[in-house]
N, C-alpha and C positions, 0 to 999 in steps of 0.2 A: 937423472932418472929418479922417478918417486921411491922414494928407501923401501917401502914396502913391493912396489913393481920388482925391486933389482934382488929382494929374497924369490918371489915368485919364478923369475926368471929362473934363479939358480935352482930353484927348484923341480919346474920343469927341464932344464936340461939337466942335471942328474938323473931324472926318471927316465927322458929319452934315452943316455946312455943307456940305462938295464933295459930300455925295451929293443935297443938298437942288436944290443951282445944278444939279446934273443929271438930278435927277428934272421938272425945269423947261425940260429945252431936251432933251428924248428922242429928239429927231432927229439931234442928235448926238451922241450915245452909241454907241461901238462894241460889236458883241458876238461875244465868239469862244467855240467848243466845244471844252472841255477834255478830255472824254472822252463819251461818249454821255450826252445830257440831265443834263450841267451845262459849265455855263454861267459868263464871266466876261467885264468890262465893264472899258473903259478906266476910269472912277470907281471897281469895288473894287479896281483898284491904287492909286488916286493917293489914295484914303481910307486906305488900308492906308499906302502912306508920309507921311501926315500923322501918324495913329497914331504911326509909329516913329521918325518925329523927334520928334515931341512929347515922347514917355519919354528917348529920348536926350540930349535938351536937361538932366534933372533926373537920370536914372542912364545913363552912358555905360557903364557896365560891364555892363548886365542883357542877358541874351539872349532873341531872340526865337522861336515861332513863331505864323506865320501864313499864311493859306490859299492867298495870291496868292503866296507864292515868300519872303515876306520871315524867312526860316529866317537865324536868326544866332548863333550863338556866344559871348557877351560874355566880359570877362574872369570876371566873377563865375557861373558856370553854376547855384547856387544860385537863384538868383531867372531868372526864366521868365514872360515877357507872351506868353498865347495869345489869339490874336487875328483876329475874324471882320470884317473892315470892313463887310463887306454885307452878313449874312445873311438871304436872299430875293432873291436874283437876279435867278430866275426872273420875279418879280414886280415889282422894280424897272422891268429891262427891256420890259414888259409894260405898264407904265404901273397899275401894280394896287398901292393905298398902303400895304404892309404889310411891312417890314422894319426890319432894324435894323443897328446897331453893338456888336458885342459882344468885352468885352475884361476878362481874367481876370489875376491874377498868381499863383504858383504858387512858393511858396518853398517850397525841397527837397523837393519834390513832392506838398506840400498848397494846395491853394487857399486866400489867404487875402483877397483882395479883388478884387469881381465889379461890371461894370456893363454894363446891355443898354438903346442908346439910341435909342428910337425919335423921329427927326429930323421927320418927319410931323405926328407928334403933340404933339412936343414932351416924350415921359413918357419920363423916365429911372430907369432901377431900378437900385438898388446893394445890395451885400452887404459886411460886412466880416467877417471870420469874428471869434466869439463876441460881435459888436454888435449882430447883428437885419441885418432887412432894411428897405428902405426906396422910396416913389414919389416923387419928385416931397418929398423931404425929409420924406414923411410916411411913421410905421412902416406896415409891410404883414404879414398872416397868411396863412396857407394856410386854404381852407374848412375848416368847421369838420362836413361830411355825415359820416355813422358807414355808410350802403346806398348801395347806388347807384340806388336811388330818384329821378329828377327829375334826376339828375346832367347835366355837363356834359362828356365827353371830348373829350382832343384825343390828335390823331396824325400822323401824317407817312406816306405810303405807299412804300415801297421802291424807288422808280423805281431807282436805282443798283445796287441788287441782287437783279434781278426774280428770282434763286436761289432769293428767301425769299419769291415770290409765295404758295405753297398755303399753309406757315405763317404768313405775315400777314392773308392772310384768315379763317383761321382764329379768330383770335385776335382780328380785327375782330369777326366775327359773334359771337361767345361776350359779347363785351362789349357790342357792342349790341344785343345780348335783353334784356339788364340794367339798360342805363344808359337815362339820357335823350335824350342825344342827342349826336351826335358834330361837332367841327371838324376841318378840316384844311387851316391856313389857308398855309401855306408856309414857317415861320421858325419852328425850333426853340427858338433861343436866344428867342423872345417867345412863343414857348408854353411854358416854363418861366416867366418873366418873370409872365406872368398866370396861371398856376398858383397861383406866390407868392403874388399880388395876394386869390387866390382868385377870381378869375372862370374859371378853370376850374379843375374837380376831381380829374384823374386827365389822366396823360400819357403815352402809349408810343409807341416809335419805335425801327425795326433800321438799324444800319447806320452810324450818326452818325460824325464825326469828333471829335476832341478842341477845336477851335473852335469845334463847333454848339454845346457843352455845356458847357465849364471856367465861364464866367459864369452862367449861368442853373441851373445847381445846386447852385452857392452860396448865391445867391438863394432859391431853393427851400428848404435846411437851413436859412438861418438865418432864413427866417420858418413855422421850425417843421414841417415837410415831410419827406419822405423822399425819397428818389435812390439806387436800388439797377437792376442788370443784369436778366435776364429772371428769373434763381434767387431775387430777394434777396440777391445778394453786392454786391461793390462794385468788379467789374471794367468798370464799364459804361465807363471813360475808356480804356479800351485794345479791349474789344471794339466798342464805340460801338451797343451792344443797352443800351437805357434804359428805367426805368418811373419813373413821379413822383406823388408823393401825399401824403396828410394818413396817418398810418399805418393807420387802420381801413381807408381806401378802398387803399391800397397792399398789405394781405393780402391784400382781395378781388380787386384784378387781378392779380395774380402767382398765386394758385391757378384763375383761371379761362384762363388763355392756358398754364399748364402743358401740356396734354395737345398742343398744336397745335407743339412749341417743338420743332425737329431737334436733334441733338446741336452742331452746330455754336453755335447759340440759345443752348445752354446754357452755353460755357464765359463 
């Protein structure tokens, strides 16, 4: 295993441990409103600092970010862990079993080793850039659909930036005249994850941060997939407008959500 994947590893399962013991006792779990409809838990800090001691204990110079505040600076600014401890909050707190740990590293500003752990289930997915991707140690591919025939979508709805309400819906409906049938189950970073895996076939979502996505579209490319912004570029880590796919099914969603997309969508 890549020496730096098998810190990450350790690292997200530590974290899942403390989100596991607190998805186990939800009565005591605090939760506070960060900004309108999101949300943060005494557990995705103290997973987040499990995280970052973890790495620090093997690279004390690497710098971090991550979503709960743990922004830091190392000596080495080259190397970069972006780091989601909880992604699905929402649902954690909720008592709803679908989130994960997701933790990316990004040297001089390419992604080169991805893992999204879901503590639940036990399925850990990893990436190492030009290794493949992998479940649970076993290789993964992206579906292999050419239509969107029978298909499976997943999405995410805007709640953050109800801005992009008419174009989102938009760009729902056009897809689901076409497809089979749509998810939206609350955790970007595991619907990338299962993308991968191929249990879903096409993936889009506005508005993301750099910690919904640095791991699970790693994942995604290197089990053969595509990850590009709403045009087909590859601003989607700065704009956080994302579509994900096997490349056939990735033409066909970026020319069907075209016509619904503001300019703002576009850059």
């Amino acid at each position: 295993m890549h020496p730096m994947l098998t810190i990450a590893v350790r690292a997200a399962r530590k974290a899942g441990h403390t989100i596991s013991r607190g998805f186990s006792q939800l009565d005591r779990v605090t939760v506070e409103n960060k900004t309108d409809n999101d949300f943060v838990t005494n557990i995705d800090r103290e997973a987040e600092r499990d995280i970052i001691s973890t790495i620090l204990q093997s690279y004390p110079d690497h710098s971090f970010i991550g979503e709960e505040g743990g922004h830091k600076t190392g000596k080495d600014a080259d190397y970069v862990w972006v780091i989601d401890p909880l992604d699905g909050t929402s649902n954690f707190s909720r008592g709803i079993p679908h989130f994960c740990v997701s933790i990316a590293l990004r040297v001089k500003g390419k992604t080169e080793v991805a893992v999204v752990y879901d503590p639940i289930r036990d399925e850990l997915f990893t990436g190492v850039k030009g290794r493949g991707a992998q479940l649970n140690e076993f290789k993964i591919r992206v579906a292999k659909k050419k239509d969107m025939t029978g298909t499976i979508l997943a999405t995410g709805f805007p709640f953050k930036a109800k801005q992009h309400y008419d174009a989102y819906i938009g760009t729902f409906g056009a897809l689901f005249k076409i497809g089979g049938d749509v998810r939206r189950a609350g955790s970007a970073a595991l619907d990338l994850a299962y993308l991968a895996a191929g249990r879903y076939d096409a993936y889009w979502e506005f508005g993301l941060k750099p910690w919904d996505t640095a791991a699970g579209e790693l994942i995604v490319r290197e089990a053969g997939g595509m990850v590009t912004d709403m045009v087909g570029g590859h601003n989607y880590f700065k704009s956080g407008n994302i579509v994900a796919a096997n490349p056939k099914l990735l033409a066909i969603t970026l020319k069907e959500i075209q016509p619904f997309l503001t300019p703002e969508l576009k850059k």
